[in-house]
Every structure is written in structure tokens, then in C-alpha cells.
C-alpha positions in Angstrom: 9.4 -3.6 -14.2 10.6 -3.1 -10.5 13.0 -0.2 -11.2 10.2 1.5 -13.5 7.8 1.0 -10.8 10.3 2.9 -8.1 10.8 5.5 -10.8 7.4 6.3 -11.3 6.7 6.1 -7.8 9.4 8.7 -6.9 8.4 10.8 -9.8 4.4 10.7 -8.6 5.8 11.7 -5.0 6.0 15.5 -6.7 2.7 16.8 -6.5 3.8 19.3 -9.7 3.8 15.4 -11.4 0.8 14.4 -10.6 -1.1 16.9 -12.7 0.8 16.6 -15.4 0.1 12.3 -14.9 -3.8 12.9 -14.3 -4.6 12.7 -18.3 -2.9 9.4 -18.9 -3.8 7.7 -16.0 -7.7 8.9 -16.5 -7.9 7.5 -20.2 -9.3 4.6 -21.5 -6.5 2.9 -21.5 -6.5 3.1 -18.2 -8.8 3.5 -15.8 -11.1 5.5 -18.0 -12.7 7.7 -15.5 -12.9 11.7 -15.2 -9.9 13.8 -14.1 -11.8 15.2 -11.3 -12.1 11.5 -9.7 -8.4 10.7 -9.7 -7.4 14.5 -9.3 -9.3 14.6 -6.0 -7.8 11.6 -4.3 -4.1 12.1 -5.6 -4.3 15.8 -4.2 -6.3 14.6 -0.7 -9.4 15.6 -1.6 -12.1 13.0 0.0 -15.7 12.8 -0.5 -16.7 10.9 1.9 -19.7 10.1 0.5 -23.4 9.1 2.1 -23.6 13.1 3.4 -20.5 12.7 5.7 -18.9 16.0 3.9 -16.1 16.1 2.5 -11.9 15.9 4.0 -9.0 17.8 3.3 -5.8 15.9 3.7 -2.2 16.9 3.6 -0.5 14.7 6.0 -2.1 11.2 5.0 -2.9 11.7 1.3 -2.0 8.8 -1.5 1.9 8.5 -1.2 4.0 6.3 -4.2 7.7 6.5 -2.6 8.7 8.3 0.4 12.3 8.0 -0.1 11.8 4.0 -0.7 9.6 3.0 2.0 6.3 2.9 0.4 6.8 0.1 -2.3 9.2 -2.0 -0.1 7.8 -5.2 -0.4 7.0 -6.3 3.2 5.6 -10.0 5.2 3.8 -8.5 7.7 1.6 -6.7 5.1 0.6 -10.1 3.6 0.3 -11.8 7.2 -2.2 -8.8 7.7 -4.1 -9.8 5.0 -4.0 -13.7 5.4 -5.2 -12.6 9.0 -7.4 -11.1 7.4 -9.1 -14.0 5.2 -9.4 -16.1 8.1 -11.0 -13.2 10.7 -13.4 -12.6 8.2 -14.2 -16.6 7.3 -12.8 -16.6 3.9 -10.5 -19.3 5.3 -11.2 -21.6 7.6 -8.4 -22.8 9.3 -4.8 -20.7 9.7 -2.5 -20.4 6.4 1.0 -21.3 6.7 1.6 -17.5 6.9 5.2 -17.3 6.2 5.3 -19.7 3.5 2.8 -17.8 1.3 4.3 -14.7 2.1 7.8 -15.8 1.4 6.2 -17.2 -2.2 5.0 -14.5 -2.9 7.0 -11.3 -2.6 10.3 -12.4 -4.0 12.1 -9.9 -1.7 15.2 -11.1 -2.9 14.8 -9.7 -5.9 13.2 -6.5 -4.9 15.8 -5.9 -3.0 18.8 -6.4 -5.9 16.6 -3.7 -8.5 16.5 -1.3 -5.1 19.9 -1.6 -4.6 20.5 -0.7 -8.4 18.7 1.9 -8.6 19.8 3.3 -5.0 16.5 3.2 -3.5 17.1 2.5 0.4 15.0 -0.7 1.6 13.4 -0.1 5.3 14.0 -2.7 7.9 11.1 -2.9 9.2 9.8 -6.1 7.1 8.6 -7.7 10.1 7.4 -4.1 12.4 4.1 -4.4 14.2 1.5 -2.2 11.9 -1.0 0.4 13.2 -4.3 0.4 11.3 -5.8 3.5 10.7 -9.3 2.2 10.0 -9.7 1.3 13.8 -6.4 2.2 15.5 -5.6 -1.9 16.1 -2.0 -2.7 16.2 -1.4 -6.1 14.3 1.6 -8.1 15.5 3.1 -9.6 12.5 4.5 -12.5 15.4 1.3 -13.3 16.7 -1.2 -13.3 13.6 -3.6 -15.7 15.8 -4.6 -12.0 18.3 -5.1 -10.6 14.8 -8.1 -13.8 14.2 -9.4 -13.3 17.7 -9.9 -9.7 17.1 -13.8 -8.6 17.0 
């Protein structure tokens, strides 16, 4: 399932490929929604809806490989989110963070399909992220500033 995943994901990375993937994905077998709906967002076509307009994007629009380094499976993503669950109060005390993250992404075995299928695995499982709803910079080492933050 891992290697078909990179596959696909390097395949969708060619934009000529994601026309040609709009009918199946949009199907009820799917997600069963108009072309026009997916179309728009794989191309970076935003409406940003409640009259804001609409945005064009070619720099920042939905990315599946990127030479590897979008699906590499990585812990500060997940301490992000278990940050995340407790800044918002859906937990109310601090996860053991690197025990549920460690549980859960089976890197190990990422890593082995990756290597197989020669897709190169960043090192950057534990980089500080930059979030681009509000420009923070969560440190993956210090999830408590993450909690704190208003």
C-alpha cells in the first residue's frame, strides 16, 4: 500500500495527470462530488468563499510528492497536532508526545518501501515547522510554547 501510495503521489505531481485523474477521484466511489470542485483545488484555484474572491496559486497549490518529501512520514507533524488537542482543550493534560507518535507512524517501515522503490526520505523528521495559517514556528522540542500559544 506504501509503494502505491508514493506511485500515485509522484504520478499526481504531473499536472497533465491530474486531469486525466479528476473523473475517478470525482465518482461515487469516491468522493462523489463534481469535477469542477476537485479540478479547482488540484489546479490552485481557491474560492475563498464568504465574498473574499477568489486566489490563484502556483507556488503553494495541493502537492502529492515533491521528489519524496511530501508523504515522508514525520514526528513533528503529529506533535503539532497532539499540541494541538491540548491548545484547543481537547485534552487536558500533555500526551506522552513521542510515544504516540513513535506508535503511530511506523517509520521503520516507511522507510524500507522508500528505499525499494528509490524514493529519497528527508531528514528533517524532527525540523521546526512554519505554519502558514498564522506564520507561528512550532518547535517540535518544545511542544509546551506550542500549548501556551494564544
Amino acid at each position: 500500500m506504501i509503494g502505491a501510495i508514493l506511485k500515485a503521489g509522484k504520478w499526481l505531481d504531473d499536472l497533465d495527470n491530474r486531469r486525466k485523474a479528476i473523473p475517478t477521484i470525482c465518482g461515487p466511489a469516491y468522493i462523489n462530488t463534481p469535477q469542477r470542485n476537485v479540478e479547482s483545488r488540484l489546479f490552485g484555484h481557491y474560492d475563498l468563499g464568504d465574498g473574499l474572491g477568489t486566489r490563484t496559486s502556483t507556488d503553494d497549490r495541493v502537492a502529492f510528492f515533491q521528489n519524496g518529501a511530501v508523504p515522508a512520514l514525520r514526528r513533528s507533524h503529529v506533535l503539532w497536532f497532539l499540541a494541538q488537542y491540548q491548545r484547543l482543550g481537547l485534552v487536558k493534560q500533555a500526551p506522552d508526545y513521542h510515544r504516540i507518535a513513535d506508535g503511530i507512524l511506523m517509520r521503520d517501515l516507511y522507510n524500507g518501501v522508500a528505499e525499494k522503490e528509490g524514493v529519497p526520505v528527508p531528514d528533517d523528521d524532527m525540523a521546526p515547522i512554519r505554519i502558514k495559517l498564522d506564520g507561528a514556528l512550532f518547535d517540535p522540542s518544545k511542544p509546551a510554547e506550542e500549548v501556551k500559544r494564544s
